[in-house]
N, C-alpha and C positions, 0 to 999 in steps of 0.2 A: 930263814933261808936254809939253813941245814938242815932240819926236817923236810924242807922240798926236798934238796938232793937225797937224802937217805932213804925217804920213805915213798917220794914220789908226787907229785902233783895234785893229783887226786887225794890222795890223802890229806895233802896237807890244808886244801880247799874244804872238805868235811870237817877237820879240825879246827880248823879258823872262822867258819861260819860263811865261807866265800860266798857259796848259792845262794845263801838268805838274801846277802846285800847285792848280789848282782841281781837277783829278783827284785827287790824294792828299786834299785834304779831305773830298771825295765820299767817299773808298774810307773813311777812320774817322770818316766821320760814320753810314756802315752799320754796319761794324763796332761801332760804340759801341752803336748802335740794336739790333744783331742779339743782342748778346748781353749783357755786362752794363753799360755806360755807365760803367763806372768802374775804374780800378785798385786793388785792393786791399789790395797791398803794399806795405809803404814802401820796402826797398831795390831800386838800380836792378837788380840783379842779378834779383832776385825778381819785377821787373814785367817787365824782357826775358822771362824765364820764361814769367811769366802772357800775357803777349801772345801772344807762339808756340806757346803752346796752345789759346787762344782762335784763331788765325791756323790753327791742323791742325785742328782742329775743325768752321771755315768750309768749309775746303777740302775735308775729309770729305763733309762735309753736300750739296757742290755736286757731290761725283761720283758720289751716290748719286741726287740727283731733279733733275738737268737733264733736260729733255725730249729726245728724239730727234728731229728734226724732218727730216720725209719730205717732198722737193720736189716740189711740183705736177705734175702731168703736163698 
């Protein structure tokens, strides 16, 4: 907290690693949304599983309808 007040917000967000973890929340709070919100396996082994499939699934899905996007002339 002192280092917010002294040096300011921003900074203290680059020093703490703020963006990284606000970005990884972002990325499985899509993911949750995108597909099914929940794990449905109990063991850890079986949710590794289920997520990296869930995780090849996404990835499918974005390298078939990303748009091509043609630069202005």
């Amino acid at each position: 907290m002192l280092v917010m007040r002294k040096e300011g917000l921003a900074h203290w967000k680059k020093i703490s690693g703020y963006h990284r973890r606000s970005l990884a929340e972002t990325a499985m709070y899509r993911f949750k949304q995108l597909l099914a919100g929940k794990i449905s396996l109990r063991n850890y082994n079986g949710q590794v599983g289920e997520v990296m499939a869930y995780v090849s699934a996404i990835n499918k899905l974005n390298t078939l309808g990303l748009p091509v996007r043609k630069p202005r002339v």
